[in-house]
C-alpha positions as CSV (number, residue, x, y, z in Angstrom):
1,X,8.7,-1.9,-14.5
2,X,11.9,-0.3,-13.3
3,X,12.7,0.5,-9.6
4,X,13.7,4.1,-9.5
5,X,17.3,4.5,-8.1
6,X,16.1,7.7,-6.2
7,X,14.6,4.9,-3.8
8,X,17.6,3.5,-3.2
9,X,18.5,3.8,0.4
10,X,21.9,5.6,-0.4
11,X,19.5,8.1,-1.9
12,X,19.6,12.2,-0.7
13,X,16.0,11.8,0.3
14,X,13.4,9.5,1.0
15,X,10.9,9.9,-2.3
16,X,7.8,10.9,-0.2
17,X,7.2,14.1,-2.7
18,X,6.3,16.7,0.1
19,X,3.4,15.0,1.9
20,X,1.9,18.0,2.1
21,X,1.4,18.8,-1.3
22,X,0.8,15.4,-2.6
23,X,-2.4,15.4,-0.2
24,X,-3.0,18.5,-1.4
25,X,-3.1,17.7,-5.2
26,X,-4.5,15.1,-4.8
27,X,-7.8,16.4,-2.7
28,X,-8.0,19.0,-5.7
29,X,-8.0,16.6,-8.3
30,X,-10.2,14.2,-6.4
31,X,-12.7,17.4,-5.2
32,X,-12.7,18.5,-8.8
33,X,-13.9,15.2,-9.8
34,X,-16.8,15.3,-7.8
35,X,-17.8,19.1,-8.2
36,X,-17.8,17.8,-12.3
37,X,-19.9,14.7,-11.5
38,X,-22.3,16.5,-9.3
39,X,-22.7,19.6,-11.3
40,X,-22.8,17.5,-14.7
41,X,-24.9,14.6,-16.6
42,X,-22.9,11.9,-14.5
43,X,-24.9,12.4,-11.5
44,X,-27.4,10.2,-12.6
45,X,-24.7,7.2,-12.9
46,X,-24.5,7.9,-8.8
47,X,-27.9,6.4,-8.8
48,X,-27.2,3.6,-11.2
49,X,-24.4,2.4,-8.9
50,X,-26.9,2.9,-5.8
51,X,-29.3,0.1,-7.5
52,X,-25.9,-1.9,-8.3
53,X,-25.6,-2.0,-4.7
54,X,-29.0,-2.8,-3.9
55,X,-28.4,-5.9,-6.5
56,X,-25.0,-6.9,-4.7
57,X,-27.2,-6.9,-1.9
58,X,-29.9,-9.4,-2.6
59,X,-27.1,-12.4,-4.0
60,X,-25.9,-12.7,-1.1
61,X,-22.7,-14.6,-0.3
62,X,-21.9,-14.9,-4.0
63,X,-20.9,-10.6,-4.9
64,X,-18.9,-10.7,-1.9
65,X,-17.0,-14.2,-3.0
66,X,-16.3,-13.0,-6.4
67,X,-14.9,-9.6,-5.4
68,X,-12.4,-11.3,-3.1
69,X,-11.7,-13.8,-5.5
70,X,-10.9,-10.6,-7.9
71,X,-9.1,-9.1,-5.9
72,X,-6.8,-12.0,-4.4
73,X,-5.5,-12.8,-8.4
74,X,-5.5,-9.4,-9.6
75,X,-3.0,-8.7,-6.4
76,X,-1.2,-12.0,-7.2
77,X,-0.3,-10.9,-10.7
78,X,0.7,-7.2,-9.1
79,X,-2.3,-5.2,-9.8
80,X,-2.0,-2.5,-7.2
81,X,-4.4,-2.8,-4.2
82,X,-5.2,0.5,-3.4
83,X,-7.0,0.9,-7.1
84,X,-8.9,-2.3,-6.0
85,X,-9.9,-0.8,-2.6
86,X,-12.6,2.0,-3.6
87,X,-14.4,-0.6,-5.7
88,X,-15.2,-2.3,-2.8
89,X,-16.2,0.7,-0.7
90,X,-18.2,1.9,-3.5
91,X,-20.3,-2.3,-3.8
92,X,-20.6,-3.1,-0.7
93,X,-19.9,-0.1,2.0
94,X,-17.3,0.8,4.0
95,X,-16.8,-1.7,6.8
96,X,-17.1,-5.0,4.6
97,X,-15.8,-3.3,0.8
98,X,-12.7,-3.0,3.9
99,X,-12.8,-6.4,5.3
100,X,-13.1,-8.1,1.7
101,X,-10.7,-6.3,0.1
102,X,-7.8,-6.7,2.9
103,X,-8.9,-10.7,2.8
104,X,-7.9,-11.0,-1.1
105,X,-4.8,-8.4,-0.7
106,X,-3.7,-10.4,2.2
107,X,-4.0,-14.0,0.3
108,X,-2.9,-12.5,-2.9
109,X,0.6,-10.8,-1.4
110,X,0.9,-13.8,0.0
111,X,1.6,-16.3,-2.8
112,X,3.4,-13.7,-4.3
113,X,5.7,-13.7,-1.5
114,X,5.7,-18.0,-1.4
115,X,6.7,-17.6,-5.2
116,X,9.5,-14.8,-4.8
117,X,11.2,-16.9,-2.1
118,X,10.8,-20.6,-3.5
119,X,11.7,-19.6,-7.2
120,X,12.4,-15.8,-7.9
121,X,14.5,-14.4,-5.8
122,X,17.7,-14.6,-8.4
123,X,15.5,-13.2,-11.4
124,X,13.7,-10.5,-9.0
125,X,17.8,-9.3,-7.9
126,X,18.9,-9.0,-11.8
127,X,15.6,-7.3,-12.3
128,X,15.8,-5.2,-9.2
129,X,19.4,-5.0,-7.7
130,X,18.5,-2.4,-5.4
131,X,15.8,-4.3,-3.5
132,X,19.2,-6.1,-1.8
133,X,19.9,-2.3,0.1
134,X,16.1,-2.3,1.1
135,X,16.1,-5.9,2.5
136,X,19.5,-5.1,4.3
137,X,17.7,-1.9,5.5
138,X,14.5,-3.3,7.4
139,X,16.4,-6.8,8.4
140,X,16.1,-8.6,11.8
141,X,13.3,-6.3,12.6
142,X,10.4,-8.5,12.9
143,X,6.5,-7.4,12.7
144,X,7.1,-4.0,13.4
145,X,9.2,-3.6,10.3
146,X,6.8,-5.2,8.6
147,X,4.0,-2.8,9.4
148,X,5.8,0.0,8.5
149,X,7.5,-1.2,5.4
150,X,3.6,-1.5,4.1
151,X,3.7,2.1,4.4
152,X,6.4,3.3,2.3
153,X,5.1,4.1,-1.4
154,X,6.7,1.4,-3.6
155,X,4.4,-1.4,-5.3
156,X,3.5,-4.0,-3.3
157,X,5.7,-6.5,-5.3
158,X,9.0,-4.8,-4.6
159,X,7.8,-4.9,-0.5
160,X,7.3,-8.9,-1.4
161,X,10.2,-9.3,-2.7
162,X,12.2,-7.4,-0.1
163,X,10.4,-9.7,2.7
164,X,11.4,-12.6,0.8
165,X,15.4,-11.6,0.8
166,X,14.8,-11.1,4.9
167,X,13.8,-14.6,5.0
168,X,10.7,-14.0,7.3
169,X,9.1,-16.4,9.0
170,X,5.6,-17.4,7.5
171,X,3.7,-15.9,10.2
172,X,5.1,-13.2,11.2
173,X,4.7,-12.3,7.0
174,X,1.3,-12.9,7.6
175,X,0.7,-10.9,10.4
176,X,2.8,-7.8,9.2
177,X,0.5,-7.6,6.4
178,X,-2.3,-8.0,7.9
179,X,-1.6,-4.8,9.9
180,X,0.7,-2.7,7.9
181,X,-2.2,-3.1,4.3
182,X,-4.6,-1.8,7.0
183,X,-3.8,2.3,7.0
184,X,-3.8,3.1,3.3
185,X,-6.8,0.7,2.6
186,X,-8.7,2.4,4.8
187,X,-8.4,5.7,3.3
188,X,-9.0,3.9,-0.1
189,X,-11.9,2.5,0.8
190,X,-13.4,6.2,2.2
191,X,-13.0,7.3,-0.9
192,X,-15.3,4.8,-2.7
193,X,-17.6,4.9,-0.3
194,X,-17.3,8.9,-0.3
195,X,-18.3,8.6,-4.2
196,X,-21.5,7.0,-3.9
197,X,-22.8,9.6,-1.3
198,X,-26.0,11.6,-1.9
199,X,-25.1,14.6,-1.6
200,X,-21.4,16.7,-3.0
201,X,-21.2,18.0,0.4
202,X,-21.2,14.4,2.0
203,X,-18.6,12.8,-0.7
204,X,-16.1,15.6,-0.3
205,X,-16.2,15.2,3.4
206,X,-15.6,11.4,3.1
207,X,-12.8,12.3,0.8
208,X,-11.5,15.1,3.1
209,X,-11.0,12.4,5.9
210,X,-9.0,9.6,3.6
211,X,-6.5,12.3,2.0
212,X,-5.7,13.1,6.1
213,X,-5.4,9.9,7.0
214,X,-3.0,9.5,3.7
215,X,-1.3,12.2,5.0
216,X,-0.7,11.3,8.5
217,X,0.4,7.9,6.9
218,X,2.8,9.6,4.2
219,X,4.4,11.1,7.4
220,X,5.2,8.6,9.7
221,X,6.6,6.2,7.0
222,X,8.8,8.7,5.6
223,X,10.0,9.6,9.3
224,X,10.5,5.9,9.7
225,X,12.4,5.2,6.9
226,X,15.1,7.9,7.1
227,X,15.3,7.1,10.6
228,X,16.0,3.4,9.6
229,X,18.3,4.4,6.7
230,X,20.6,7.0,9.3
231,X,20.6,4.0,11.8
232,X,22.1,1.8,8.8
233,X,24.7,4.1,7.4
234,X,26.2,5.2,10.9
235,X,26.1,0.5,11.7
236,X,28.1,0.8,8.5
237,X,30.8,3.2,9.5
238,X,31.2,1.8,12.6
239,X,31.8,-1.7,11.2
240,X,34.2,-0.4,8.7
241,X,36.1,1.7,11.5
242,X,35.9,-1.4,13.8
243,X,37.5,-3.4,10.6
244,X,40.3,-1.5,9.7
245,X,41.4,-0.7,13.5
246,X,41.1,-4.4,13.9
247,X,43.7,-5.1,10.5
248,X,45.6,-2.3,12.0
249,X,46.2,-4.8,15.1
């Protein structure tokens, strides 16, 4: 997989596509899913994935162990999460397809991010070069940076290996994560859950709500990380300034 150079942080724009039509496109495509599952054959399958759930149900601690177990190696290998995310809001509802699924993002991310720093930083820099500008872009930041850095739309392995080039602490990894996986999984997770409803009216509301939430998300990163890149590029010219006045002297 190569990293785009538009995402470079010397880029003209931060790749955020127009928020506004990505939510857009991608309520239409989602709402004409449903319209064709509801208005087709492939309404019955709604009701085979409602007995599904019913089975999940009744084994108890076991469905919910495997899923997260799923999850965690499928994220450790770089599956991306947010494909993972309506599974679990479609098997086992909203509130706990959310809570498993952050649990085995969380655990997976993080041995990704013990491997990058103990082992592959050097490969992931000659495979990546411009990771280097992101991790000078968000460092000395702490949490916060973290949070936010969950929020811009690169796969999760180049955010890994960005955080490992910051050297961050163990913890504060851990809690960053935590936090900043939240706001898209969410949404993700609405839209499983919005997929399994009985009714067209109901699902296309749930999905409604995620796609705004996406949007609002899309938004704030996108604010976040121009702001961050403007702050970086006027430190720069002010360090090269304060450099040549000082070789002037």
């Amino acid at each position: 997989m190569d990293l785009p150079e538009k995402i470079g942080v010397t880029g003209e724009g931060f790749p955020h596509s127009k928020p506004f039509l990505k939510a857009l496109a991608l309520l239409l495509i989602l709402g004409a899913g449903l319209l064709v599952v509801y208005s087709s054959p492939l309404k019955g399958y709604l009701s085979n994935i409602r007995e599904l759930n019913d089975t999940l149900a009744r084994m108890g601690m076991v469905a919910p162990l495997f899923y997260t177990l799923g999850v965690f190696i499928l994220v450790a290998c770089g599956f991306p999460r947010l494909f993972l995310c309506p599974l679990g809001g479609m098997a086992f509802g909203l509130f706990w397809g959310l809570v498993l699924s952050q649990l085995g993002t969380l655990l997976g991310a993080y041995v990704q991010f013990l491997f990058i720093r103990w082992c592959g930083q050097s490969l992931a820099l000659r495979r990546w070069p411009a990771l280097s500008s992101w991790a000078h872009l968000f460092k000395d930041r702490g949490v916060p940076v973290i949070i936010l850095l969950r929020q811009v739309p690169i796969p999760g392995i180049f955010g890994n290996v960005i955080l490992a080039l910051m050297q961050v602490r163990n913890v504060d990894f851990l809690v960053g994560t935590a936090i900043g996986i939240l706001p898209e999984a969410v949404p993700s997770t609405m839209i499983g859950r919005g997929i399994v409803q009985q009714s067209f009216a109901k699902s296309f509301g749930y999905i409604t709500g995620a796609i705004a939430l996406f949007l609002v998300i899309w938004l704030i990163s996108g604010f976040y990380v121009r702001s961050a890149r403007r702050t970086m590029m006027v430190s720069d010219t002010d360090g090269e300034l304060y450099g040549r006045e000082k070789g002037k002297t």
